[in-house]
TIMI-2910 file (N, C-alpha, C, CB; in pm, 1 decimal, decimal comma, always signed):
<rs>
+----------+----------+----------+----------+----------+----------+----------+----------+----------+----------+----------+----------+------+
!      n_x !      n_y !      n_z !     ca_x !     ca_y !     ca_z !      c_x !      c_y !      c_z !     cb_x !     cb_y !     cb_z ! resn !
+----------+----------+----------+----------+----------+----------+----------+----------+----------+----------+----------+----------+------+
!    +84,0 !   -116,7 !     +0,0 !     +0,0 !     +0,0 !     +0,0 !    +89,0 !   +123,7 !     +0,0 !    -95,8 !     -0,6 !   +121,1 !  Unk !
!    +80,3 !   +228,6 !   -101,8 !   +158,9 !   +319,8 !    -68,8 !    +81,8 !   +422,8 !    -34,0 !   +246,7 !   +346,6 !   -157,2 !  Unk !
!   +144,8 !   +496,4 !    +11,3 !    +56,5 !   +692,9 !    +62,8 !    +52,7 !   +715,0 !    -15,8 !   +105,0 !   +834,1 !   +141,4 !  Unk !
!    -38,3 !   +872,6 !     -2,3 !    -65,0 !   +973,6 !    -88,4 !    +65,8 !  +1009,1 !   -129,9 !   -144,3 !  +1083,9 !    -32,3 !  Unk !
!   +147,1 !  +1094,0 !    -58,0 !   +280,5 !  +1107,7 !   -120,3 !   +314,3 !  +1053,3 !   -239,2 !   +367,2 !  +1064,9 !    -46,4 !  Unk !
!   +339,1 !   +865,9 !   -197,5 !   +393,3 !   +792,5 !   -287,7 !   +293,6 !   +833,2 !   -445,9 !   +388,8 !   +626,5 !   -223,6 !  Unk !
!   +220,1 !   +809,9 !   -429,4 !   +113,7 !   +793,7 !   -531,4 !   +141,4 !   +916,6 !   -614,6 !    -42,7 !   +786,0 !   -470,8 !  Unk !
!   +155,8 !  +1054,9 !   -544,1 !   +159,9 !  +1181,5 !   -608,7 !   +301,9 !  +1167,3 !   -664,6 !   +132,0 !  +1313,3 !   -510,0 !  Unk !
!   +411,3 !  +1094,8 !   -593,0 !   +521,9 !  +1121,7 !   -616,4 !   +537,1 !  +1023,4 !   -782,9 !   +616,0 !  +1084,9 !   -473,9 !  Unk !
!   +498,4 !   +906,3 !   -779,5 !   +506,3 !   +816,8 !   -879,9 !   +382,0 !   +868,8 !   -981,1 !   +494,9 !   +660,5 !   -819,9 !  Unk !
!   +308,2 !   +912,8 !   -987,5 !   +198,6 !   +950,7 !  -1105,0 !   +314,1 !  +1074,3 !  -1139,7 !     -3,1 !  +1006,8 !  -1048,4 !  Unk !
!   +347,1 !  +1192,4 !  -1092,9 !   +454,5 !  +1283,0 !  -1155,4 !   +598,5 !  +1245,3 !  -1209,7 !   +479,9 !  +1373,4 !  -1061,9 !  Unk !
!   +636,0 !  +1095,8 !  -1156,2 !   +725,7 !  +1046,1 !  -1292,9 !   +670,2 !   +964,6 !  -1409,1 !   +837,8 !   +957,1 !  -1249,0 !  Unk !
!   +568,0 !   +941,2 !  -1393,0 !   +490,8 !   +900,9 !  -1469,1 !   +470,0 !   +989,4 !  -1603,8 !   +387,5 !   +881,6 !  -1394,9 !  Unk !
!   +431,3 !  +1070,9 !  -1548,6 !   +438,0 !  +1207,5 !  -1649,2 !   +525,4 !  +1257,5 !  -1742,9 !   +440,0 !  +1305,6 !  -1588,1 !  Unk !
!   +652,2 !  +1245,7 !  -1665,8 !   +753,6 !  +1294,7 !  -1683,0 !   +801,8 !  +1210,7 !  -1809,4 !   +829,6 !  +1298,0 !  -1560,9 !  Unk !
!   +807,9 !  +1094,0 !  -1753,5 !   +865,7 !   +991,6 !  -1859,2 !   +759,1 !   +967,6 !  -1962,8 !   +909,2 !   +845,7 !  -1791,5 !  Unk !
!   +644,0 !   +978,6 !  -2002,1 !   +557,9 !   +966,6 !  -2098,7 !   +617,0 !  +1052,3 !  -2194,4 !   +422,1 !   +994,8 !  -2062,9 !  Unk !
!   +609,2 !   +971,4 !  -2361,6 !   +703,7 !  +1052,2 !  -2479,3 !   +622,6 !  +1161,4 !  -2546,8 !   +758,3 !   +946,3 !  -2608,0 !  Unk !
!   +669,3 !  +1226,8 !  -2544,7 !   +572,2 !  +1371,9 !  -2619,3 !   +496,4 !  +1300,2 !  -2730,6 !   +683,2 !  +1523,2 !  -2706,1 !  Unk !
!   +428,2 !  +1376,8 !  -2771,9 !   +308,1 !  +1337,7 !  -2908,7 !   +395,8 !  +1404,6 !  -3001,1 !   +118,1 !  +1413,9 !  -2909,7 !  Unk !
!   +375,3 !  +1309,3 !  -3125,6 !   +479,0 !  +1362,3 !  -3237,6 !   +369,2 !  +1490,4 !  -3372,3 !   +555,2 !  +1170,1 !  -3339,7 !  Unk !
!   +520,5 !  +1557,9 !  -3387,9 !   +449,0 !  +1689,2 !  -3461,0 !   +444,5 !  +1641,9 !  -3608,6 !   +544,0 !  +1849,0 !  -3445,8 !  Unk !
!   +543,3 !  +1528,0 !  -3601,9 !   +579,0 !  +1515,0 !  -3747,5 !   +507,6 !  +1400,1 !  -3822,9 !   +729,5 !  +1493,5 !  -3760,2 !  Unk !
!   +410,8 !  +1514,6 !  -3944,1 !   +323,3 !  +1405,7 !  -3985,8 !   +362,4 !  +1255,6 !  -4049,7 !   +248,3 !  +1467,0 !  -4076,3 !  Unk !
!   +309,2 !  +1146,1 !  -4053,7 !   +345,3 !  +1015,9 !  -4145,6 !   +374,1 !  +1069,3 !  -4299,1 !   +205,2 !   +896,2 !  -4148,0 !  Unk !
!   +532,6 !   +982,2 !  -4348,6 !   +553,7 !  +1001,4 !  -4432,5 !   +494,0 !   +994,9 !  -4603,6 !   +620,2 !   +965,6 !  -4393,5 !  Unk !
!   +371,7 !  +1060,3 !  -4593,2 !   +289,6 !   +985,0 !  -4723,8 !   +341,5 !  +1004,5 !  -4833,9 !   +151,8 !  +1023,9 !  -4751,9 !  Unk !
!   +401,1 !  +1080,7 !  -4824,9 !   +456,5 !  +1100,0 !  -5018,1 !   +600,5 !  +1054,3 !  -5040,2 !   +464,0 !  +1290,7 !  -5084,8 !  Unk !
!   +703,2 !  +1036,6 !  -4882,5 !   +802,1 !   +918,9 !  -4970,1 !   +743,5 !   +793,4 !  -4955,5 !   +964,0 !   +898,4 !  -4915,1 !  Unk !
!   +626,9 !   +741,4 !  -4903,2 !   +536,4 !   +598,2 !  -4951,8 !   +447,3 !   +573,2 !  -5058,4 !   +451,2 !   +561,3 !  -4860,4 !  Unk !
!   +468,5 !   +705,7 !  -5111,8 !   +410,9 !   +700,6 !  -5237,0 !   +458,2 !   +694,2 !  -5348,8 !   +354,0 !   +773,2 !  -5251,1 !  Unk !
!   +603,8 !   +770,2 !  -5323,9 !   +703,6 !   +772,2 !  -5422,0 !   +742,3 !   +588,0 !  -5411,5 !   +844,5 !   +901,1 !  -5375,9 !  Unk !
!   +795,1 !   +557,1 !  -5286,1 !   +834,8 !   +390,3 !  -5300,6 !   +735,7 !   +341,5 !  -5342,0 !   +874,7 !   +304,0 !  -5178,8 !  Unk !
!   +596,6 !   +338,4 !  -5332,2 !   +521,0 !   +276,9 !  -5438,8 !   +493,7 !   +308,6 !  -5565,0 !   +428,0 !   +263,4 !  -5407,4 !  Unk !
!   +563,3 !   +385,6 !  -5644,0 !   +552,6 !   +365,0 !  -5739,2 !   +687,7 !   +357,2 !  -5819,2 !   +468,1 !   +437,5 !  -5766,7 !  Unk !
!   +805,7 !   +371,9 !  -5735,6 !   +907,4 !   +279,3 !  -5757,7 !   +847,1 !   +157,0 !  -5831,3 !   +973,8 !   +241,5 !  -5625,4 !  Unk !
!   +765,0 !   +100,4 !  -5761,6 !   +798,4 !    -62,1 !  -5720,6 !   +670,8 !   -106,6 !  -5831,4 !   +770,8 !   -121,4 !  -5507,9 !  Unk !
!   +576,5 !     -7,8 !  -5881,3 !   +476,2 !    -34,8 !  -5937,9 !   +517,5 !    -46,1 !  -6117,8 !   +372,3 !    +74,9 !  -5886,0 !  Unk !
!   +610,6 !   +102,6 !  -6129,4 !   +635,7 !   +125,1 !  -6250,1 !   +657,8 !     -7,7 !  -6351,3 !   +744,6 !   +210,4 !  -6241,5 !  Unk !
!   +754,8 !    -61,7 !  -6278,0 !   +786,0 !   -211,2 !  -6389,6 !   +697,1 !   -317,3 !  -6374,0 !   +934,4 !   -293,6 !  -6364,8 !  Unk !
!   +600,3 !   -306,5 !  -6338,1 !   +505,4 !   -414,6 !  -6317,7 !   +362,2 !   -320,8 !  -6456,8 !   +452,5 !   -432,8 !  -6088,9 !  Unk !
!   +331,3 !   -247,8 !  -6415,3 !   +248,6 !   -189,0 !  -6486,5 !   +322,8 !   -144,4 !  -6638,7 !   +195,3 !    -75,6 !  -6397,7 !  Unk !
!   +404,5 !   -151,6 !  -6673,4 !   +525,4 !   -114,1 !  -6776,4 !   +487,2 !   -274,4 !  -6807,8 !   +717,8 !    -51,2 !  -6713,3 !  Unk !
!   +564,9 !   -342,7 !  -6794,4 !   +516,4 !   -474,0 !  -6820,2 !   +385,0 !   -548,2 !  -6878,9 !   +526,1 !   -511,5 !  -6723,5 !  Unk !
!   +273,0 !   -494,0 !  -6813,4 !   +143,5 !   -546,6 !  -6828,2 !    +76,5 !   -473,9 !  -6864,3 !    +89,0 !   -594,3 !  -6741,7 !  Unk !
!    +64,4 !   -305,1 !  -6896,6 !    -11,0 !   -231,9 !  -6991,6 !    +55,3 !   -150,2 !  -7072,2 !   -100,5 !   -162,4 !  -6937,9 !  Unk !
!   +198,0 !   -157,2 !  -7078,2 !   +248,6 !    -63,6 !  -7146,0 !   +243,9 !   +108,1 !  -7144,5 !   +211,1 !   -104,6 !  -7238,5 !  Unk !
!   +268,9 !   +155,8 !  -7203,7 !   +281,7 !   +310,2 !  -7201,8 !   +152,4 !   +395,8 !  -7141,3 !   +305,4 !   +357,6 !  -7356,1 !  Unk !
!    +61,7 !   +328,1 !  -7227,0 !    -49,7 !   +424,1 !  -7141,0 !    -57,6 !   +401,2 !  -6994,8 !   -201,9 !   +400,1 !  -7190,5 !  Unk !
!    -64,2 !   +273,8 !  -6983,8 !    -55,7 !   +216,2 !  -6843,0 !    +26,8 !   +276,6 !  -6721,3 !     -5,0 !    +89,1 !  -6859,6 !  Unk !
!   +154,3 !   +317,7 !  -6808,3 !   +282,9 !   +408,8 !  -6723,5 !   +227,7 !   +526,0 !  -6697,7 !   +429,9 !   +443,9 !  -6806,4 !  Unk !
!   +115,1 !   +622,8 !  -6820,3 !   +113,4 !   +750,0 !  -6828,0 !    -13,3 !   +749,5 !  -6687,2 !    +76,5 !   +815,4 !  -7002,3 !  Unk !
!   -106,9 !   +677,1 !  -6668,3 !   -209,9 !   +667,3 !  -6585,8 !   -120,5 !   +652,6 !  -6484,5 !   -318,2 !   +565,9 !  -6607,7 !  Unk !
!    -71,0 !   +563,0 !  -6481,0 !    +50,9 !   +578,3 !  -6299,8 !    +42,6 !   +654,8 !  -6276,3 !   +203,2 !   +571,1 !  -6264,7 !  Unk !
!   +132,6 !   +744,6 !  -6355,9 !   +232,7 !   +827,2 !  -6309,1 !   +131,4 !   +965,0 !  -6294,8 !   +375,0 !   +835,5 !  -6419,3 !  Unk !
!    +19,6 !   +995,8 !  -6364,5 !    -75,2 !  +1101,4 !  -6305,8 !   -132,3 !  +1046,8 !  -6216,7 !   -171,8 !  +1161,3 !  -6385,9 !  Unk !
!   -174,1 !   +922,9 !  -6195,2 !   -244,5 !   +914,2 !  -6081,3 !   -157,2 !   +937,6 !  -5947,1 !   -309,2 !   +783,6 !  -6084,0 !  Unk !
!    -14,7 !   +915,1 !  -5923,9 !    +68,0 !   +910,8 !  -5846,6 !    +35,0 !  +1081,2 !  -5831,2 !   +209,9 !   +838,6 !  -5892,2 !  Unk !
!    +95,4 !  +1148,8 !  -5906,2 !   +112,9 !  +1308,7 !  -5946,0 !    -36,7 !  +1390,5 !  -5843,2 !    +88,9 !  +1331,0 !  -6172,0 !  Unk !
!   -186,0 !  +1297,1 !  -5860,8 !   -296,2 !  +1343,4 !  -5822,8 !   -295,3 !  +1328,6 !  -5669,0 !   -403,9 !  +1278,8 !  -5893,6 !  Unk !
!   -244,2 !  +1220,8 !  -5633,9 !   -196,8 !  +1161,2 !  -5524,3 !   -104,4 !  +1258,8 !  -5405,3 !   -116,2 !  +1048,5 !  -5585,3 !  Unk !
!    +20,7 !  +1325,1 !  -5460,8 !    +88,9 !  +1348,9 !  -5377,2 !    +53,6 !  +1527,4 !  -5384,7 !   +234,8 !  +1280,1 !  -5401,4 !  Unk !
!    -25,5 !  +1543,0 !  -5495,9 !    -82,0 !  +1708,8 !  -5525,1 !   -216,6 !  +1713,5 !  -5377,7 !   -184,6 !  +1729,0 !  -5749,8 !  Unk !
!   -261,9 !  +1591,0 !  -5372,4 !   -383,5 !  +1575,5 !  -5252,6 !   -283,7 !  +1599,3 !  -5119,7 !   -478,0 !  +1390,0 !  -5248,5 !  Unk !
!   -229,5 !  +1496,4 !  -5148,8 !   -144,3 !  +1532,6 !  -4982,7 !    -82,0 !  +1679,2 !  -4960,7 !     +7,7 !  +1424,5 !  -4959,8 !  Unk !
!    +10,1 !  +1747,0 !  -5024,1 !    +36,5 !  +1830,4 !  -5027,7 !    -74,2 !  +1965,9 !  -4971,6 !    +81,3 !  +1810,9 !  -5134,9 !  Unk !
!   -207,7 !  +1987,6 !  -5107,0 !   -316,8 !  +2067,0 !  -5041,0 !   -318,5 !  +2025,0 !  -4896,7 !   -460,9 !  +2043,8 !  -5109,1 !  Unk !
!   -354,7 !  +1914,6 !  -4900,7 !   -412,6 !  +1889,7 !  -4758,1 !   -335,6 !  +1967,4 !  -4615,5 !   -401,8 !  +1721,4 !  -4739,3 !  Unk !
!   -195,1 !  +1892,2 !  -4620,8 !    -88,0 !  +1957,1 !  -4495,1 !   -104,7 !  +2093,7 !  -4546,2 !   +101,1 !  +1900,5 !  -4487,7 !  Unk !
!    -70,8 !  +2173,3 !  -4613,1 !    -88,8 !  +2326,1 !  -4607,8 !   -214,2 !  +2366,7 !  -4577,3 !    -57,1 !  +2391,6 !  -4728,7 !  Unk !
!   -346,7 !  +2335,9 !  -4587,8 !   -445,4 !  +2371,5 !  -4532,2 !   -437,3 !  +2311,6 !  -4418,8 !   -548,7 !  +2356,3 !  -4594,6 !  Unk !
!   -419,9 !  +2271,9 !  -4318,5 !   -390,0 !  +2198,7 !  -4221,4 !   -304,1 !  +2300,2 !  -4121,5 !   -319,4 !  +2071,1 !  -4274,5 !  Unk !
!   -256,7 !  +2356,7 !  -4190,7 !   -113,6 !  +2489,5 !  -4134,7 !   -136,9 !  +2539,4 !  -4103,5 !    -27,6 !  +2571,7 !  -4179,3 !  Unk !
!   -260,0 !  +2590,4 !  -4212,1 !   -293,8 !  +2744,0 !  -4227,8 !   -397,6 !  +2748,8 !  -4103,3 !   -368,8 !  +2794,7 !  -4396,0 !  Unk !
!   -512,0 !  +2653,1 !  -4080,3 !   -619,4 !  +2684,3 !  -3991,4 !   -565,9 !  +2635,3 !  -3918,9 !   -747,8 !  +2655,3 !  -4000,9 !  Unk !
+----------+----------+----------+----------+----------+----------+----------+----------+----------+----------+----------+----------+------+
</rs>
């Protein structure tokens, strides 16, 4: 059984040692870029050129979303 003390004393290292909340958002657009690393020669392969050109805008639509997003995110 510990005292109040104890209790106050151990809940305030408690505190102490708990890791801050992180500021820094998840990396979405170098996981987007490695996926389409990894996509290009597969889709190159199996639809050819147009197939590449749809990637690679859809990738492009992709990291243009993320982007808006964190800057509106800033701003308000």
């Amino acid at each position: 059984m510990l005292s109040d003390r104890d209790r106050r004393i151990l809940a305030d290292l408690e505190r102490q040692f708990e890791p801050p909340a992180p500021d820094v958002p998840f990396p979405t657009v170098a996981v987007l870029c490695i996926l389409l690393f990894l996509a290009v020669p597969l889709v190159m392969l199996l639809f050819s050129w147009p197939g590449l050109l749809i990637t690679v805008d859809a990738f492009a639509v992709a990291v243009a979303y993320v982007m808006i997003r964190r800057y509106r995110g800033r701003r308000s």
